[in-house]
C-alpha positions as semicolon CSV with decimal commas, in nm:
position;residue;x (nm);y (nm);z (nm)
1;X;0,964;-1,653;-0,280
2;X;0,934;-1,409;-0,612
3;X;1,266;-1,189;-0,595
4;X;1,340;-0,870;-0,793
5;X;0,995;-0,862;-1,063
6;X;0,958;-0,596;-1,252
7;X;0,593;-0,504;-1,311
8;X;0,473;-0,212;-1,512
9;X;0,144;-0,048;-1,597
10;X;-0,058;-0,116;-1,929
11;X;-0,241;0,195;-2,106
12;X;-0,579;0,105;-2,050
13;X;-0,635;-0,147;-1,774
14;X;-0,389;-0,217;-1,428
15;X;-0,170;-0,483;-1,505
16;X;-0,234;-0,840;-1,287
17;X;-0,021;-1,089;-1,254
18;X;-0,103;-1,399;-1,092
19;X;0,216;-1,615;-0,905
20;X;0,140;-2,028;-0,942
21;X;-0,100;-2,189;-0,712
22;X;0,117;-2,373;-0,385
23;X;-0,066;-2,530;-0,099
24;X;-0,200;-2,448;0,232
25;X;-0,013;-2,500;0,502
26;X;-0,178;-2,390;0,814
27;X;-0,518;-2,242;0,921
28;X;-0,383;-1,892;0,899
29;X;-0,096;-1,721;0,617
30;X;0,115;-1,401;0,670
31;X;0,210;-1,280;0,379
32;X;0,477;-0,998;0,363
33;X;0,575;-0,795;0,061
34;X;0,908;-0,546;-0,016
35;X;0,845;-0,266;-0,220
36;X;1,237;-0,220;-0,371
37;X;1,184;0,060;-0,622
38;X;0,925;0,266;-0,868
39;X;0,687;0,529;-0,898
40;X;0,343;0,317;-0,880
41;X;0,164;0,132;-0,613
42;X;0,169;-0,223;-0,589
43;X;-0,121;-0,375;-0,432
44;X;-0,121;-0,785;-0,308
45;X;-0,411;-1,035;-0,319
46;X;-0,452;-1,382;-0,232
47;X;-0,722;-1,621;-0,381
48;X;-0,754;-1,983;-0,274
49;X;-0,951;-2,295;-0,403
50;X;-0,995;-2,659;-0,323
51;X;-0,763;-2,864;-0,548
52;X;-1,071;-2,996;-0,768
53;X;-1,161;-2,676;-0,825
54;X;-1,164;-2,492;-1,162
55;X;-1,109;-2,124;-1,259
56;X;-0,919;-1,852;-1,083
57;X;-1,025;-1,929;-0,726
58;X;-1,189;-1,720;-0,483
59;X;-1,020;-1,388;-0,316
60;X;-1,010;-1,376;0,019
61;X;-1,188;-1,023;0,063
62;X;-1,105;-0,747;0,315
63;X;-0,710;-0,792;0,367
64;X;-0,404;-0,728;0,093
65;X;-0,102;-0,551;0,094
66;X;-0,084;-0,166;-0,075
67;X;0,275;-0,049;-0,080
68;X;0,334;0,276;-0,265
69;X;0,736;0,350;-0,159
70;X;1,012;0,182;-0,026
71;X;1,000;-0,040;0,209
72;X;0,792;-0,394;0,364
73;X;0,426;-0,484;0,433
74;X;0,224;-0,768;0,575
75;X;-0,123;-0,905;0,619
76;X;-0,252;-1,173;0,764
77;X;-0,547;-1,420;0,581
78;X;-0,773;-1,619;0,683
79;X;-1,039;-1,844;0,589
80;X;-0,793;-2,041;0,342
81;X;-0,875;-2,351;0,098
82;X;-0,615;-2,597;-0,038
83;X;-0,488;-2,411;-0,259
84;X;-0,373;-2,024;-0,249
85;X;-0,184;-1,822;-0,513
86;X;-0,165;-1,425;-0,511
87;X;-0,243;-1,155;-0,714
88;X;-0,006;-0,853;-0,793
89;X;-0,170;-0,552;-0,938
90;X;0,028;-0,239;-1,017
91;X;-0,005;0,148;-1,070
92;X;-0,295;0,436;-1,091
93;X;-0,143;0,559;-1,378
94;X;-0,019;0,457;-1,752
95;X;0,395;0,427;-1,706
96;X;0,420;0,338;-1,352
97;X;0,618;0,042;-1,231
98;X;0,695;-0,127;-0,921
99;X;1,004;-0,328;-0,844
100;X;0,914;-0,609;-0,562
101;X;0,964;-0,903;-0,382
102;X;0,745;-1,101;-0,221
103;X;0,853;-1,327;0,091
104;X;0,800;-1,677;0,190
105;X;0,494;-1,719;0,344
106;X;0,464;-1,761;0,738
107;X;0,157;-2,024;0,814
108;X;0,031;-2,082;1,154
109;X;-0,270;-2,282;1,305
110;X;-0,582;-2,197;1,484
111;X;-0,527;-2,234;1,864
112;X;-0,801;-2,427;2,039
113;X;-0,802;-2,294;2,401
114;X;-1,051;-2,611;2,508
């Protein structure tokens, strides 16, 4: 889905970047990330909102992704509106950057066992 961005930490604040809003596509979304290279830690969001919605949306609290070397890491989210997007957040420090991908989404339904 996002392949090979480069994100890198401002002076004063952690540095957020926000991919586009796409829609929902099942009652549940596994999201899995690929740390590929830096010295930071990259930590993954997702906030959703109904399409007539205005504003940033709504995170969906208590589940991201926090990847701080090499290597891949999923979550699972729940509780999902028509719309989701996520949020990439990088580095502790001034100077520290994280090169990432971030996979196509995996979306699954509730099962009803009735």
């Amino acid at each position: 889905m996002f392949q090979a961005q480069l994100l890198i930490r401002e002076q004063s604040a952690d540095t957020k970047v926000y991919s586009p809003w796409f829609p929902r596509e099942g009652d549940f979304l596994r999201g899995t990330a690929e740390f590929v290279a830096g010295n930071g830690v990259l930590t993954v969001k997702v906030f959703t909102k109904n399409n007539e919605d205005t504003g940033n949306g709504t995170e969906i609290a208590g589940t991201s992704i926090s990847l701080s070397s090499a290597g891949r890491g999923d979550a699972e989210w729940t509780t999902i509106k028509e719309m989701v997007r996520y949020e990439f957040t990088v580095g502790d420090a001034a100077g520290e950057w994280v090169l990432f991908r971030m996979l196509s989404p995996t979306w699954f339904d509730a099962v009803d066992a009735s």
